[in-house]
PALO-242193 format. One record per residue: chain; z, y, x of N, C-alpha, C in turn; residue number from 1. Coordinates in Angstrom, 3 decimals. Layout:
// residues N
   chain        n.Z        n.Y        n.X       ca.Z       ca.Y       ca.X        c.Z        c.Y        c.X     n
       A          Z          Y          X          Z          Y          X          Z          Y          X   NUM
...
***
This chain:
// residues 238
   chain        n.Z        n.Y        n.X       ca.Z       ca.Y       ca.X        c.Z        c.Y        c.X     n
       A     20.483    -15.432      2.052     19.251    -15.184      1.302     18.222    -16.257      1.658     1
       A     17.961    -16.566      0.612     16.894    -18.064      0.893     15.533    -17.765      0.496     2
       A     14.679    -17.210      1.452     13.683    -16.675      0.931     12.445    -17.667      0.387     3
       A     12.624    -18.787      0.831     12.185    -20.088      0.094     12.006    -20.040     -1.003     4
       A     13.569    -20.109     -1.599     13.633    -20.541     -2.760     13.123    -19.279     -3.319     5
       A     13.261    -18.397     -2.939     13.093    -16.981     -3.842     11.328    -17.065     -3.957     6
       A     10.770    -17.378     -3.288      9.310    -17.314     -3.723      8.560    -18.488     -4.130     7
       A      9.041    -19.487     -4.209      9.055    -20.407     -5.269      9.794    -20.726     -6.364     8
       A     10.389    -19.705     -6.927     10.550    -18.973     -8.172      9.632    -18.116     -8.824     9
       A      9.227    -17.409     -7.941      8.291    -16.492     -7.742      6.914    -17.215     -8.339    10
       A      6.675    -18.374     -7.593      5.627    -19.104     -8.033      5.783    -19.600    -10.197    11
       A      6.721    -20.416     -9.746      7.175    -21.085    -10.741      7.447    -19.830    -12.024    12
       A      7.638    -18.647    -11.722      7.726    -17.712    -13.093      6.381    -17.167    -13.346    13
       A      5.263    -16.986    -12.176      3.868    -16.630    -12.356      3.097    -17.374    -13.031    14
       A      3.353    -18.547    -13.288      2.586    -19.865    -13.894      3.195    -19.873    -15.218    15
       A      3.917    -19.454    -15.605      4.772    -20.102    -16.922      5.166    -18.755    -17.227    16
       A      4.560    -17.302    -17.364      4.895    -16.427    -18.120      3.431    -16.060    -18.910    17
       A      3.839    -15.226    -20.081      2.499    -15.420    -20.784      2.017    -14.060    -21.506    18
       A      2.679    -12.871    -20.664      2.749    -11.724    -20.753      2.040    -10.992    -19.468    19
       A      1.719     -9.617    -19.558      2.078     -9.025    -18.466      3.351     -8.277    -18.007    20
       A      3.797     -8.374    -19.382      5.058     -7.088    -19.290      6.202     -9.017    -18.660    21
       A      5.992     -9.531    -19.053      6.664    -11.066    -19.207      7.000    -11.340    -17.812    22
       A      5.400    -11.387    -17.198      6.083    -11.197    -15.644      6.530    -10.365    -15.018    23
       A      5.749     -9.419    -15.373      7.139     -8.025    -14.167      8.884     -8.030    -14.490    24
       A      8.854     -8.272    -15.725     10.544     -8.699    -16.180     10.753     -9.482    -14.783    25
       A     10.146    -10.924    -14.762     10.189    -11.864    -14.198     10.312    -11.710    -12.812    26
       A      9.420    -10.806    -11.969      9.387    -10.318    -10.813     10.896    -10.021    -10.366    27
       A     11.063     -8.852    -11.692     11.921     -7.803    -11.030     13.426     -8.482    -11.246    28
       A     13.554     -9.890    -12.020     14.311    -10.319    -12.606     14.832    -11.270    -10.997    29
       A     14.207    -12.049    -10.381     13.912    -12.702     -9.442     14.113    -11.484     -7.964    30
       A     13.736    -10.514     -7.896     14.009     -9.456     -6.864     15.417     -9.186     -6.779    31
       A     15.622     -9.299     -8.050     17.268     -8.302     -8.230     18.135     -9.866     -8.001    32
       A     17.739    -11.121     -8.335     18.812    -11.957     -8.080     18.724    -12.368     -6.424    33
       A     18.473    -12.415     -6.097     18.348    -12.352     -4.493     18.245    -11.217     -3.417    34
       A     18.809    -10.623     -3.815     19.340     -9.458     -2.927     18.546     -7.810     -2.822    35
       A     17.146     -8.467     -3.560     16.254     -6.700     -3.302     17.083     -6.161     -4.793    36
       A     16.609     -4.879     -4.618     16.702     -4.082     -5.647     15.260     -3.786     -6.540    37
       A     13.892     -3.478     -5.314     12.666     -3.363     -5.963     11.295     -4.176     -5.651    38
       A     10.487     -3.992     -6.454      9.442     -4.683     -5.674      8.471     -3.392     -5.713    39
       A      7.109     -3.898     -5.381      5.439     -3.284     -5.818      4.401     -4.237     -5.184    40
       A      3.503     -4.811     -6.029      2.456     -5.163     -5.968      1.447     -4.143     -5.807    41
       A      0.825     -3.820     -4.643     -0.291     -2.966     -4.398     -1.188     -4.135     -3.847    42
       A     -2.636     -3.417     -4.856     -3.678     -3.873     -4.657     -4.801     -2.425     -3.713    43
       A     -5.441     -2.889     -2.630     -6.067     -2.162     -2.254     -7.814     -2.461     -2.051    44
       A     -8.266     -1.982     -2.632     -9.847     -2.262     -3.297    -10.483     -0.797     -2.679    45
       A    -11.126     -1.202     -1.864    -12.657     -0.568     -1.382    -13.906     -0.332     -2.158    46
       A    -13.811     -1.782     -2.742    -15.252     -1.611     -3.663    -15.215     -0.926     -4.697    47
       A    -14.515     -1.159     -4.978    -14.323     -0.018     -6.591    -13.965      1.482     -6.183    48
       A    -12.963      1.267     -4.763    -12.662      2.677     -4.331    -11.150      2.529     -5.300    49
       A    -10.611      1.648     -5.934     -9.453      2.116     -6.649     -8.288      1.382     -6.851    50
       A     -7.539      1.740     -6.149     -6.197      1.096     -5.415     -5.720      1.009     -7.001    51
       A     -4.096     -0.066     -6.862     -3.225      0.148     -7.747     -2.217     -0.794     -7.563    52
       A     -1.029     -0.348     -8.269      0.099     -0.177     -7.505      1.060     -1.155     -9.253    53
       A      1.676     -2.511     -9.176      2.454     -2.851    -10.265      3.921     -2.650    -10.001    54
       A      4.921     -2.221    -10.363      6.028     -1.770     -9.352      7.196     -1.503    -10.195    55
       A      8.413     -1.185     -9.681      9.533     -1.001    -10.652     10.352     -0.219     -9.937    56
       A      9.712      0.437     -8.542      9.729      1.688     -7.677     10.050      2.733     -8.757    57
       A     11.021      3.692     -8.562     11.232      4.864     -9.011     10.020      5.733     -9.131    58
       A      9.614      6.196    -10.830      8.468      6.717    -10.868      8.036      8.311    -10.146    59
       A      8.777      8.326     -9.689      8.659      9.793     -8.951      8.261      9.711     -7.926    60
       A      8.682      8.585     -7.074      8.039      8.170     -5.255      7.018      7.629     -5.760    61
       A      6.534      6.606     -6.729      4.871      6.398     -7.608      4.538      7.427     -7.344    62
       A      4.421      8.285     -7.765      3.661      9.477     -8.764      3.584     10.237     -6.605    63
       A      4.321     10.495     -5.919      4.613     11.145     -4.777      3.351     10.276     -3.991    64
       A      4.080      9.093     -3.752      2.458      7.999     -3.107      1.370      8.124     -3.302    65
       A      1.011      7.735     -4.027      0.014      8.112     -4.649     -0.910      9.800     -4.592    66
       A     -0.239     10.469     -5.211     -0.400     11.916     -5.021     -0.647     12.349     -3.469    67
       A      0.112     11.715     -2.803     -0.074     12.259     -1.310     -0.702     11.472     -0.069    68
       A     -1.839     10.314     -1.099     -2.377      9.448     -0.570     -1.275      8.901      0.522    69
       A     -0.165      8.373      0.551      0.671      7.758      1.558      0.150      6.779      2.288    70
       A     -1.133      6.297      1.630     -1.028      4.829      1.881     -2.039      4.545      3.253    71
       A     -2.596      6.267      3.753     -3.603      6.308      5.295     -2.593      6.798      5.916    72
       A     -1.162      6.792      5.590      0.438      6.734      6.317      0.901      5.298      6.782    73
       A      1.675      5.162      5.344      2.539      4.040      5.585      2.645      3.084      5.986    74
       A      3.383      2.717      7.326      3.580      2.340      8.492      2.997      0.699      7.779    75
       A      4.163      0.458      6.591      4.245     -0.789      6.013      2.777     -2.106      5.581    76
       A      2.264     -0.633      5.278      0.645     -0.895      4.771     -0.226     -1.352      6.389    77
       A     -0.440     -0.597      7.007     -0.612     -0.433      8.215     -0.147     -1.849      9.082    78
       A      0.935     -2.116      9.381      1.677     -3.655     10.066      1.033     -4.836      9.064    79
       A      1.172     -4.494      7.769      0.188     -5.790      6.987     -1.146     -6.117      6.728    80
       A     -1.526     -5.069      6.986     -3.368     -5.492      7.531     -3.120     -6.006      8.866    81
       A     -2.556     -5.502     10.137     -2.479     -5.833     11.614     -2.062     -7.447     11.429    82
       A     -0.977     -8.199     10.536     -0.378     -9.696     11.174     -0.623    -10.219     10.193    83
       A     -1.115     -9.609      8.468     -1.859    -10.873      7.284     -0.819    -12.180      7.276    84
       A      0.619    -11.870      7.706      1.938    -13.108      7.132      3.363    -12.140      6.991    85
       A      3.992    -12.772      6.266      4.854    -12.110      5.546      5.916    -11.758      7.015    86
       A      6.462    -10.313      6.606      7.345    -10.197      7.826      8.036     -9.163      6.849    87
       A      9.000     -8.564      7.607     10.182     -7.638      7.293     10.250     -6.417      8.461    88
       A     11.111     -5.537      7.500     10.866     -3.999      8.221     11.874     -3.441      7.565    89
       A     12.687     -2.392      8.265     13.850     -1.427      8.163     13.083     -0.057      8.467    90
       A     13.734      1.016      7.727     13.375      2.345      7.939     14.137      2.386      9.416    91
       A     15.338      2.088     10.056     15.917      2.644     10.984     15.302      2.368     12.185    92
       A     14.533      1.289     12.105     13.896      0.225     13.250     12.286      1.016     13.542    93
       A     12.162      1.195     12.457     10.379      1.847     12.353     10.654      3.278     13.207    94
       A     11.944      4.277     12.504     11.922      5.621     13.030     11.576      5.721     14.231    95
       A     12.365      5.005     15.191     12.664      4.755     16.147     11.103      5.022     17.104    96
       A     10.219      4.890     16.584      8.518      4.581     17.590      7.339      5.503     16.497    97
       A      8.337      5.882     15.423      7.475      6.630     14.474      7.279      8.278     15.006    98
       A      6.025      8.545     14.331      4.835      9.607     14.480      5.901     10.198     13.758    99
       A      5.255     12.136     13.676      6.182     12.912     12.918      5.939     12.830     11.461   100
       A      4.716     12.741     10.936      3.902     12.361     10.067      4.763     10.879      9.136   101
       A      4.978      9.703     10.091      5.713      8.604      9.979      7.000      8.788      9.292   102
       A      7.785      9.770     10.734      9.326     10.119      9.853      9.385     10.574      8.704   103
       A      8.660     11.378      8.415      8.518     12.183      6.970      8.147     11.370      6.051   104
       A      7.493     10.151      5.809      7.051      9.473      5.132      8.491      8.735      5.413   105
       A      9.389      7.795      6.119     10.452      6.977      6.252     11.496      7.507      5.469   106
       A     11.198      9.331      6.155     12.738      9.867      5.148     12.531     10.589      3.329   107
       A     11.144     10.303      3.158     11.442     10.398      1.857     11.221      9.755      1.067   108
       A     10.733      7.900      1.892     11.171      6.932      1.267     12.500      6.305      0.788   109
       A     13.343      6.740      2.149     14.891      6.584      2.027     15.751      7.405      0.897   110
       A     14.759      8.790      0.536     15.845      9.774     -0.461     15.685      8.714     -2.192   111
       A     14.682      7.752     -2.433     14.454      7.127     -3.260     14.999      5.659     -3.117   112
       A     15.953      5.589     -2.002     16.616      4.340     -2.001     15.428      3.278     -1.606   113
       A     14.734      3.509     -0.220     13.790      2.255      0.173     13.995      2.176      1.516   114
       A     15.106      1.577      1.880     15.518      1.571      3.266     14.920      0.427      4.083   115
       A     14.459     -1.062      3.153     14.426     -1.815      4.101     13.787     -2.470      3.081   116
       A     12.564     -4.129      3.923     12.388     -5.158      2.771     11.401     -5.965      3.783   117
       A     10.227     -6.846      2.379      9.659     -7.997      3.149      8.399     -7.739      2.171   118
       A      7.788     -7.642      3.215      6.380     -7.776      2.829      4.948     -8.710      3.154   119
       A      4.665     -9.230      2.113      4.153    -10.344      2.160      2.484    -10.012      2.447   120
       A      1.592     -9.893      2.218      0.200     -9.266      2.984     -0.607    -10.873      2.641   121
       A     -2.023    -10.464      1.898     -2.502    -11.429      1.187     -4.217    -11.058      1.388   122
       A     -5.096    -12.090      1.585     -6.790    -11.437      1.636     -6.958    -11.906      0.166   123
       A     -7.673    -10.746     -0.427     -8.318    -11.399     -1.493    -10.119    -10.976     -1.594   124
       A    -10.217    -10.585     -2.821    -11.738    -10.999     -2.678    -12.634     -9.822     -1.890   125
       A    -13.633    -10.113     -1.150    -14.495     -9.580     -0.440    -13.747     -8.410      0.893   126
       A    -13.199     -9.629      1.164    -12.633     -9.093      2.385    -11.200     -8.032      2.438   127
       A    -11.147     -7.736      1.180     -9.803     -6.853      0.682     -8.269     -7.296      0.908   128
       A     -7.511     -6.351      0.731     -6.358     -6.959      0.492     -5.037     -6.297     -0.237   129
       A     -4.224     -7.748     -0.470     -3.650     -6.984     -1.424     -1.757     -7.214     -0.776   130
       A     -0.491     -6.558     -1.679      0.725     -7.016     -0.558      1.558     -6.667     -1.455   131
       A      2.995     -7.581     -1.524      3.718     -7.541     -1.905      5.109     -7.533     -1.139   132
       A      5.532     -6.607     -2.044      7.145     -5.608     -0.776      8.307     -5.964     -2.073   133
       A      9.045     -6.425     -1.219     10.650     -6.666     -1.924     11.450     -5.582     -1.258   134
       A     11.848     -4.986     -1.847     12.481     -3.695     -0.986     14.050     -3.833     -1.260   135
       A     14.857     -3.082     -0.626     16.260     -2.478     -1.084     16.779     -1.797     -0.115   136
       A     17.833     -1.070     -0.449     18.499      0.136     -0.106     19.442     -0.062      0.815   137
       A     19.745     -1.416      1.324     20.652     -1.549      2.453     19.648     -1.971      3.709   138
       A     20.356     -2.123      4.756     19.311     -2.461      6.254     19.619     -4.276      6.125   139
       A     18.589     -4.800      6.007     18.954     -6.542      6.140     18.890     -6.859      7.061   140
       A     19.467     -8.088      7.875     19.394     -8.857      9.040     18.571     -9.085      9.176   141
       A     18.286     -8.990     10.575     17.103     -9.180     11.358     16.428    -10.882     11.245   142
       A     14.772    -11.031     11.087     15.084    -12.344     11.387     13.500    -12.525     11.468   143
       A     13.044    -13.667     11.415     11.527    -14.077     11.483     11.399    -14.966     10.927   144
       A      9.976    -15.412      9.985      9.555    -16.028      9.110      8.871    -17.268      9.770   145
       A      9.326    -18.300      9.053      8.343    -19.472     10.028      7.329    -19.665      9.409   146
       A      6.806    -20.893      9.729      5.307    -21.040      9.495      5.262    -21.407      7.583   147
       A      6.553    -22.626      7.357      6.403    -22.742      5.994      7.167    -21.897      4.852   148
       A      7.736    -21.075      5.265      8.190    -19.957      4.255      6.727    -18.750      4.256   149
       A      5.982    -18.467      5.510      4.896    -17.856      5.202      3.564    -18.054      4.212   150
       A      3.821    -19.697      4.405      2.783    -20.686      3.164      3.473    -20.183      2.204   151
       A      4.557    -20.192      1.741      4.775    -20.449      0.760      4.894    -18.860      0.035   152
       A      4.996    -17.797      1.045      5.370    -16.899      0.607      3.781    -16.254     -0.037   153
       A      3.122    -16.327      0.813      1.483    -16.171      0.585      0.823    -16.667     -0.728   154
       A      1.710    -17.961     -1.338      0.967    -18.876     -1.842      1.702    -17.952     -3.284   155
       A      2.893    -17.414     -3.223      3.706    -16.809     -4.207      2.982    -15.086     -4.494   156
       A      2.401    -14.612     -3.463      1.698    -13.233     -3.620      0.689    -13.365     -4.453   157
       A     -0.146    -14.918     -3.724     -2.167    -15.067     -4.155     -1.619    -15.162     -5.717   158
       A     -0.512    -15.851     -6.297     -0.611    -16.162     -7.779     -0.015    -14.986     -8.502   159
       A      0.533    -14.138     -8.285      0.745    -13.130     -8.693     -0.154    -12.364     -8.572   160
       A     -0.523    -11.990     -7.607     -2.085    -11.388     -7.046     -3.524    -11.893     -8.908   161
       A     -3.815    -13.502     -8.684     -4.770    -13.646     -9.420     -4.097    -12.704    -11.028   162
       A     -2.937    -12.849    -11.498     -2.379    -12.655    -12.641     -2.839    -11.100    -12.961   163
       A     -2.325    -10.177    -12.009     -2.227     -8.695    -11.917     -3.401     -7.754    -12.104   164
       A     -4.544     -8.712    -11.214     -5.806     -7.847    -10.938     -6.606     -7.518    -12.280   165
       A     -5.748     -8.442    -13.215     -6.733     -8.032    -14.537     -6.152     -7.157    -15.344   166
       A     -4.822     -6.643    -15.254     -4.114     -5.831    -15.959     -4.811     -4.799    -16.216   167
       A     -4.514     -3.952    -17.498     -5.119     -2.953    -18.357     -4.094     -1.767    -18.362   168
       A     -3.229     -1.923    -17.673     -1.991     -0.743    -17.645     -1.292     -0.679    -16.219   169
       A     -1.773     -0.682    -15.426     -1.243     -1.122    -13.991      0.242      0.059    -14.237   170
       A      1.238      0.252    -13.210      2.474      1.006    -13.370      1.703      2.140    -12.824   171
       A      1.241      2.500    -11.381      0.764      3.669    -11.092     -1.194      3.193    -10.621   172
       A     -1.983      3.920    -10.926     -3.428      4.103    -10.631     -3.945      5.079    -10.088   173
       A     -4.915      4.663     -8.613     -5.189      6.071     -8.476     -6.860      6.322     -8.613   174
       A     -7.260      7.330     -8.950     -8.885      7.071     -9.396     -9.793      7.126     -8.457   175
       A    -10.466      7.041     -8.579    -11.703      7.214     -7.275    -11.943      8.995     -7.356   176
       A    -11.584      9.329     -6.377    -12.158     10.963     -6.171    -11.388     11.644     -4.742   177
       A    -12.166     13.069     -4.638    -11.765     13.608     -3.781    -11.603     15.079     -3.795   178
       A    -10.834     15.627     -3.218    -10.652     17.039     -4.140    -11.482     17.517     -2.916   179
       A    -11.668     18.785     -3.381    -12.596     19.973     -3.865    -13.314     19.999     -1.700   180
       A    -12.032     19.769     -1.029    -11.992     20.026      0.385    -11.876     18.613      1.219   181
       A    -11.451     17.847      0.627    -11.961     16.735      1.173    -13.459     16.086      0.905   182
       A    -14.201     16.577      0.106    -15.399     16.649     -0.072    -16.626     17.315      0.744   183
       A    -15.453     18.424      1.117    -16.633     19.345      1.909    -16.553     19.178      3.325   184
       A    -15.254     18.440      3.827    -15.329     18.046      5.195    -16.337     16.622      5.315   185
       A    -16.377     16.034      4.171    -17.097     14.557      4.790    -18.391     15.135      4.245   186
       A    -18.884     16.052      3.509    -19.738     16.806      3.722    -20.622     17.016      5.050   187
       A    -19.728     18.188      5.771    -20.164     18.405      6.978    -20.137     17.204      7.927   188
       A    -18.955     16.200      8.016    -19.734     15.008      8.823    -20.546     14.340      8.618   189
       A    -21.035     14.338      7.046    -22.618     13.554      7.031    -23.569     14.545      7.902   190
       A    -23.279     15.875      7.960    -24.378     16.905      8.380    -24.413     17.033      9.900   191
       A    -23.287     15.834     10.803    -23.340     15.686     11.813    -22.339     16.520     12.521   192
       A    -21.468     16.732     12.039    -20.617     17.920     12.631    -19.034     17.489     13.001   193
       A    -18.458     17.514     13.949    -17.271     17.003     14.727    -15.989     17.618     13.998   194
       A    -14.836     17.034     13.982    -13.749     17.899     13.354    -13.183     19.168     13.660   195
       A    -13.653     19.046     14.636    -12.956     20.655     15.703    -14.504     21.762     15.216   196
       A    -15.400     20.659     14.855    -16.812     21.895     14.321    -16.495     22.285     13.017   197
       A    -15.665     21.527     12.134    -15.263     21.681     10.867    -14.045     22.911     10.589   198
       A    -13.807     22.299     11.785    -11.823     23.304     11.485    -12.674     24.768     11.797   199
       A    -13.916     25.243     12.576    -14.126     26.463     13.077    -14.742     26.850     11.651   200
       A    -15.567     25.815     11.114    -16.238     26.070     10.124    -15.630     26.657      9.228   201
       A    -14.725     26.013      8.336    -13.865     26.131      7.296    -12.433     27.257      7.741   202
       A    -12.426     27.364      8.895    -11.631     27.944      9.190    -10.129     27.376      9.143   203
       A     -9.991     26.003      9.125     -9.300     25.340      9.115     -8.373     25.123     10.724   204
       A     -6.975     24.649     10.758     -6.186     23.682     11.656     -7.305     22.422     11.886   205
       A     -7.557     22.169     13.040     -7.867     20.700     13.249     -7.199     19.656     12.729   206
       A     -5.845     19.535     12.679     -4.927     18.570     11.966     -5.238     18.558     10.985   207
       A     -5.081     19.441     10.180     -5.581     20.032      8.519     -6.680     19.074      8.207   208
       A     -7.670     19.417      8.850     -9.052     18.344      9.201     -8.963     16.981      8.901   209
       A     -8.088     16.579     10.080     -7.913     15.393     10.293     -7.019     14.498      9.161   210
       A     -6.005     15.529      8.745     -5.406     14.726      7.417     -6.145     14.732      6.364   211
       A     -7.441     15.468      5.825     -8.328     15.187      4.792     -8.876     14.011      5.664   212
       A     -9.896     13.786      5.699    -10.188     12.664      6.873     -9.631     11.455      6.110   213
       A     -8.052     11.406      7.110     -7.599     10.818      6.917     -7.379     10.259      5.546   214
       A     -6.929     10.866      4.665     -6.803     11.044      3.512     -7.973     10.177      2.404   215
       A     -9.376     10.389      3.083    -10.769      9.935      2.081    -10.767      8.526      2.460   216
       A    -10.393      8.003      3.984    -10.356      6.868      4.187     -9.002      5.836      4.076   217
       A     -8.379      6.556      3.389     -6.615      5.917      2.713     -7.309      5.975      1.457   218
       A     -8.259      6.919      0.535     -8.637      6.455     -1.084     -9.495      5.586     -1.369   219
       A    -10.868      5.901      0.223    -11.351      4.847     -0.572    -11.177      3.053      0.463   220
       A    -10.424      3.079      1.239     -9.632      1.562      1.930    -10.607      1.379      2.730   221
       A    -11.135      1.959      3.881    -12.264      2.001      4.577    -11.573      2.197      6.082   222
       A    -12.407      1.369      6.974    -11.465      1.620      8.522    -11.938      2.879      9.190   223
       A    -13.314      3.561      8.840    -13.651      4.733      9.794    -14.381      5.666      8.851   224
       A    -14.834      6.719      8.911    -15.355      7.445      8.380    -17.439      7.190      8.410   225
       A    -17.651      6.614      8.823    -19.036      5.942      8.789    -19.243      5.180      7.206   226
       A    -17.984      4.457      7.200    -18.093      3.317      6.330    -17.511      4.492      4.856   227
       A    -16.736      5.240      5.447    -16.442      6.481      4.142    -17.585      6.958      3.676   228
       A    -18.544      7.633      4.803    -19.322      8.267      3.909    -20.228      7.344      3.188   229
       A    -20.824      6.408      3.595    -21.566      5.411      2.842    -21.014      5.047      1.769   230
       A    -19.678      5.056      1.392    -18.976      4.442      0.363    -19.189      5.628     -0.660   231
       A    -18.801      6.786     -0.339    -18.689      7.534     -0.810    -20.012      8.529     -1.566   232
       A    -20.793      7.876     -0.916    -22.745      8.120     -1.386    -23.096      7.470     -2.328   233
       A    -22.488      6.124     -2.471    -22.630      5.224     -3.374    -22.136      5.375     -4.718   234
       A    -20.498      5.908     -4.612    -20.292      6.423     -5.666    -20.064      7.474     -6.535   235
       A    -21.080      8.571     -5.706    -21.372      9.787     -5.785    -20.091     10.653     -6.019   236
       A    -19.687     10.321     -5.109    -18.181     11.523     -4.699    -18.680     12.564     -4.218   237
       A    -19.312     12.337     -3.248    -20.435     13.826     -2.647    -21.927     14.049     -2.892   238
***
């Protein structure tokens, strides 16, 4: 597998397609001849508060991600903000040091055939970022990316990246909001109140707590809950 060449293809079909539907053919056309089976372009946006996802992922793990905010989970997401250059990852390798929370997310990525891939991790505008995952269903050889397959791989995300962000039909979208109880916990922490004051409050599990929480700062791409609620004042979620 020549991951070189594969993302300077990558390049070379982003420049010279004249569709949107034109390139994802193209993507997925280019994924499947070099050994992945899938891709997804996820974009993750703070400012707007509204992630989105271009992909050829089985629409049911879409629709599951999404739905179950995965993404203040997934390990994958998580390692590509931490190293911002393209690296690779196996479900079997991750289990191994993964949270329980983690496994559950690994094994019902695996029931959708996403065992393993390479993900490329890109800054774009105002500090954001966005990442692209070649996935497939077998475990690939282990290996590490040098310095000029990371140029190049980066340089193959940013142009796909500029192409995507303007799309009018993304594959999966998720909107800016918060249901009914994740509202009322960042509620009470604007009102100064600790999670273990919340769980007594609401009568809630502390965990329970903590995965809404968790949850407001996976929708709206924010590192702490300070920067949540401010975000979230702004765009009158609460």
């Amino acid at each position: 597998m020549n991951m070189r060449t594969l993302f300077h293809e990558m390049i070379d079909s982003t420049a010279t397609t004249s569709t949107e539907d034109s390139l994802r053919a193209a993507v997925a056309r280019i994924t499947t001849k070099h050994g992945f089976e899938r891709f997804a372009y996820l974009n993750l946006d703070a400012v707007s508060a509204r992630s989105f996802a271009v992909s050829n992922y089985p629409q049911d793990w879409q629709a599951m991600y999404f739905g179950r905010s995965y993404m203040a989970l997934d390990p994958v997401v998580t390692m590509g903000k931490r190293m911002m250059r393209a690296f690779q990852w196996c479900v079997d390798e991750q289990r191994r040091r993964a949270t329980k929370d983690e496994r559950g997310f690994w094994d019902a990525a695996s029931q959708f055939g996403i065992r393993a891939g390479v993900t490329v991790p890109i800054r774009v505008c105002y500090g954001q970022v966005a990442m692209l995952t070649l996935a497939s269903s077998q475990n690939l050889r282990p290996r590490e990316f040098c310095e000029t397959e990371c140029a190049v791989a980066a340089t193959s995300a940013t142009f796909l990246h500029s192409r995507l962000v303007s799309t009018n039909c993304p594959t999966t979208q998720r909107q800016p909001g918060l249901s009914d109880r994740e509202a009322l916990c960042l509620g009470w922490i604007a009102a100064g109140k600790s999670m273990q004051d919340i769980a007594e409050i609401l009568g809630l599990n502390y965990h329970t707590v903590r995965w809404d929480l968790d949850n407001i700062r996976a929708k709206l791409n924010v590192k702490n809950l300070k920067q949540a609620l401010s975000l979230a004042l702004q765009l009158g979620l609460i």
